[in-house]
C-alpha positions as a printed Julia matrix, in Angstrom:
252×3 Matrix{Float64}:
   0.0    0.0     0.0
   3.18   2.53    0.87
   4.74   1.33   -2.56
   1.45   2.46   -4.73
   1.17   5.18   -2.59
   4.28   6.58   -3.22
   3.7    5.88   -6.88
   0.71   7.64   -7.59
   1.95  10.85   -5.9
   5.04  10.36   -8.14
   2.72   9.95  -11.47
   0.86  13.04  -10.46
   4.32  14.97  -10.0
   5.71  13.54  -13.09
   2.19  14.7   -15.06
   2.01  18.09  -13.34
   5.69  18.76  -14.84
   4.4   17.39  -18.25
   1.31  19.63  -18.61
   3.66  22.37  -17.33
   6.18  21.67  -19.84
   3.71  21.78  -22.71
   1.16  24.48  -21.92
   1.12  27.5   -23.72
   3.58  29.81  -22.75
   1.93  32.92  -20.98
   3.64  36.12  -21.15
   4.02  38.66  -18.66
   1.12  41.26  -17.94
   1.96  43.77  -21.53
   2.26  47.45  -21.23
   0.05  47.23  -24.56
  -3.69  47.01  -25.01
  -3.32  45.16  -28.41
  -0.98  42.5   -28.25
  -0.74  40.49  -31.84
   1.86  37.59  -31.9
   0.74  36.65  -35.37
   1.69  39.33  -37.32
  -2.1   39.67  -38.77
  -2.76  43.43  -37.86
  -0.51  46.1   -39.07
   0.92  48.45  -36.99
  -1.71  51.04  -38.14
  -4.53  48.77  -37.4
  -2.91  48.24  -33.36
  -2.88  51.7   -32.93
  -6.31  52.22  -33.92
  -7.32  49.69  -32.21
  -5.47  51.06  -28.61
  -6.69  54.28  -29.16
 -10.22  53.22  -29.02
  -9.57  50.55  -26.08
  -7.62  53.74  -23.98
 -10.57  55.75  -24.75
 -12.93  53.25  -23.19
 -10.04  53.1   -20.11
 -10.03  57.15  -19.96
 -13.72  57.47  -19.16
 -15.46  57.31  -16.02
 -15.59  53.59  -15.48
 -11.72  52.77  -15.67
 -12.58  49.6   -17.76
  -9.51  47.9   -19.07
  -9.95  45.61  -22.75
  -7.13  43.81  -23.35
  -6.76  42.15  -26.61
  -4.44  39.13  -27.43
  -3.69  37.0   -30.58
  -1.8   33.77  -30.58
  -0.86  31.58  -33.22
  -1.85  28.2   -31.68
  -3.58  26.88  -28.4
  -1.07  24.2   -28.58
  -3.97  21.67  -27.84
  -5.13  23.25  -25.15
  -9.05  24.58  -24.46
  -9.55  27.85  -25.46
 -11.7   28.64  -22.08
  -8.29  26.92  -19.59
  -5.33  29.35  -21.42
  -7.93  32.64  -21.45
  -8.79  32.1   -17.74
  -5.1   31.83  -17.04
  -4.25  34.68  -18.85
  -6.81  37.03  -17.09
  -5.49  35.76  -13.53
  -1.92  35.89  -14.53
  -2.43  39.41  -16.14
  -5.07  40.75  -13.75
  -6.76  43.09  -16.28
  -8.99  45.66  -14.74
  -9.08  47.26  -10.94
  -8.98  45.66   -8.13
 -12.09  47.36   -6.39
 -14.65  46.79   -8.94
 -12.62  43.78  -11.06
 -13.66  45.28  -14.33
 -11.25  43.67  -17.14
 -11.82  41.9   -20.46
  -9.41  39.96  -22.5
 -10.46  39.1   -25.67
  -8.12  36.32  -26.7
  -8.11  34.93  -30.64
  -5.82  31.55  -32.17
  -5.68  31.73  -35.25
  -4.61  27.85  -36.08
  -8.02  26.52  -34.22
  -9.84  29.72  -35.69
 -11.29  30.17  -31.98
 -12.24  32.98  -29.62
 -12.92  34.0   -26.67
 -13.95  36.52  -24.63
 -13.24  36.47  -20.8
 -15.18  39.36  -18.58
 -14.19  40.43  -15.05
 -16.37  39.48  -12.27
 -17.37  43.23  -11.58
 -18.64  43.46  -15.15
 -20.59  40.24  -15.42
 -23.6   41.88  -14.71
 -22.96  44.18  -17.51
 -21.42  42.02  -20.02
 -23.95  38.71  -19.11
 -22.84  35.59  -21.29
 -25.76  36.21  -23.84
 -24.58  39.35  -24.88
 -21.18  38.35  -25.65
 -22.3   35.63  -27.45
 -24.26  37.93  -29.13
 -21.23  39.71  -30.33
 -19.14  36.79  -31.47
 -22.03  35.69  -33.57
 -23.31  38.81  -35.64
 -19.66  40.09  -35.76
 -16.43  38.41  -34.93
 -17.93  35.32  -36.6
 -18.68  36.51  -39.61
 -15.93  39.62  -39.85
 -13.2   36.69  -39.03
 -14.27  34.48  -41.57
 -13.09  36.81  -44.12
 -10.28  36.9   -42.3
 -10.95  40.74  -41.75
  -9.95  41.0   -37.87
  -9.37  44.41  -37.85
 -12.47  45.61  -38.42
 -14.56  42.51  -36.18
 -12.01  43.93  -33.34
 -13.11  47.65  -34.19
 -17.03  47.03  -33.99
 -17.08  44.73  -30.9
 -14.52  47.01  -28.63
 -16.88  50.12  -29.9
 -19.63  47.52  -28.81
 -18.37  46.86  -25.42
 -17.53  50.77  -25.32
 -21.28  51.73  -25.48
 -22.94  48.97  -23.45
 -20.37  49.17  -20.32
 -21.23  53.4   -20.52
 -24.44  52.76  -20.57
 -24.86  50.47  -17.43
 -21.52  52.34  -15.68
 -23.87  53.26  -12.83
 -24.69  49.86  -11.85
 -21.19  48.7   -11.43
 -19.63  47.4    -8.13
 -17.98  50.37   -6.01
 -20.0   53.39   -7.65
 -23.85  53.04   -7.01
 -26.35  55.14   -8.7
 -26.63  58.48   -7.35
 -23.62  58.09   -4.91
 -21.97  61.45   -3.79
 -18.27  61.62   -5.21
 -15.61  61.26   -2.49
 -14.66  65.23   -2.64
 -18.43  66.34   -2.21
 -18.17  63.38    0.65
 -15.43  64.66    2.91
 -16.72  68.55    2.41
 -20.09  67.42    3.99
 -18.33  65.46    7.04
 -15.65  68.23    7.87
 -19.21  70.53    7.58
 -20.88  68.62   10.19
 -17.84  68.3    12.74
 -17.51  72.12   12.29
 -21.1   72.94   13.38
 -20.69  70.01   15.96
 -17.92  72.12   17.5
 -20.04  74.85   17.24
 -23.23  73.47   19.42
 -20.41  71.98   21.86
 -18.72  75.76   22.43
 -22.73  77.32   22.71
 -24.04  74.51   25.05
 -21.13  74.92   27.2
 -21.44  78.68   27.24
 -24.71  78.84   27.77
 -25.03  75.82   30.63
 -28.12  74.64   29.58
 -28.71  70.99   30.02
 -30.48  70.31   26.71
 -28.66  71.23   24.5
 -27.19  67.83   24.88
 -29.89  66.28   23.22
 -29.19  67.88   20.01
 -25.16  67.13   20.17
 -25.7   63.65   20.7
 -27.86  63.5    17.87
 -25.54  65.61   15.85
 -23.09  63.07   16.35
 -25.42  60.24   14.91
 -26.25  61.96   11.84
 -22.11  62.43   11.4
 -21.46  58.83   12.17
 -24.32  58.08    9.34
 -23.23  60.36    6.69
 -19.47  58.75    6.88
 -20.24  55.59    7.14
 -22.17  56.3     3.64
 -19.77  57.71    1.99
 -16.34  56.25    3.38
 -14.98  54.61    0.32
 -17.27  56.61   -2.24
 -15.5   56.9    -5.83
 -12.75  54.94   -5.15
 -13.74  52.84   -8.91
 -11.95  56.16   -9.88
  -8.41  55.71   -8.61
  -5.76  55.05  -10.84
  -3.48  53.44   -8.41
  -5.63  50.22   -8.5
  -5.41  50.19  -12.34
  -1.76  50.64  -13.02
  -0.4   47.61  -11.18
  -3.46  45.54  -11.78
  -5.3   43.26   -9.5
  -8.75  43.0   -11.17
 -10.48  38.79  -10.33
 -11.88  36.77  -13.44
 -14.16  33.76  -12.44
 -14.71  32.54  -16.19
 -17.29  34.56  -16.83
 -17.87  35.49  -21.05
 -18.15  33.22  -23.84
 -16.21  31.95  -26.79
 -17.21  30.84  -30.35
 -14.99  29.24  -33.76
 -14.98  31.04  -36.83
């Protein structure tokens, strides 16, 4: 019982080294939007392509789009090297997780499109499929990538503004955090106010209203502690934005 024991574990070590050995080799996290090891898009078309991804990045919602072609899957499922792309590269913010990597191999003619967990709501599975189907499907087949690329990042552009205040960390109708902390330092000022009258004029109720000052402070920063922060830029540049394997993926 030791001896097959002690084999298994050794099988399993030798096949975790295999699988290692063969997988698909996964870069480091790019300082490029557009990343095309296949030499399909020109240098025009990547440029064109980033500027419209940055401008989706530059508005309100911070939402990264990361796009990657590979020449081969090497055998692998298209679903298994996307997901482990996403984790490795940790696309999108940390706070509200709201990345997309839209990963194409050319040899198996496959893609995929891999959403962030913050934007799953936004980007449900149907709707990507959606967008495979009526355009990368179709554009691909003619072997016209650029423009399939162009319409479904312009795609993605408009429905993730659209639904921007639904997204995880920035609530409809929340206060920004600058309006936030002008309201709080407002209330402890009158607070200090109603302390220096109620002790100058000795009169026992005025304690009444302080302590209920101080509730309505407590209140209004526990609501807004945290407000905006989907904004920051420090939790975009270094990455750290979750993928649970939501999107979909299609062949061509």
């Amino acid at each position: 019982m030791v001896y097959s024991a002690m084999t298994k574990r050794l099988f399993c070590a030798l096949l975790f080294v295999v699988v290692n050995v063969f997988a698909i080799n996964i870069p480091n996290r790019p300082d490029s939007r557009v990343i095309d090891q296949t030499n399909t898009l020109s240098s025009q078309q990547q440029q064109v392509l980033r500027s419209a991804l940055n401008e989706i990045y530059n508005t309100e919602s911070h939402t990264e789009i990361q796009v990657l072609m590979v020449p081969s899957l090497d055998n692998e499922p298209i679903e298994d090297v996307s997901l482990r792309i996403a984790r490795k590269w940790q696309i999108g913010q940390k706070n509200t997780n709201n990345g997309v990597i839209i990963l194409i191999a050319l040899k198996e003619r496959k893609y995929r499109i891999e959403v962030g967990y913050g934007l799953e709501g936004v980007l449900p599975d149907g709707y990507i499929g959606n967008l495979e189907r009526d355009i990368m499907m179709p554009y691909f087949a003619r072997n016209d990538f650029f423009n399939g690329l162009k319409l479904v990042i312009s795609n993605l552009g408009q429905e993730i503004a659209r639904d921007y205040k639904h997204l995880p960390g920035r609530p409809a109708g929340q206060i920004p955090t600058k309006n936030a902390i002008i309201y709080v330092l407002l209330g402890i000022g009158i607070f200090v106010i109603i302390v220096i009258l109620a002790l100058a004029s000795g009169s026992p109720g005025r304690i009444a209203d302080i302590l209920w000052l101080i509730l309505n402070i407590i209140t209004l920063a526990s609501l807004f502690r945290g407000g905006g922060g989907g904004n920051n830029r420090d939790d975009d540049t270094g990455g750290g934005g979750d993928f649970g394997g939501g999107g979909s993926q299609g062949k061509w």
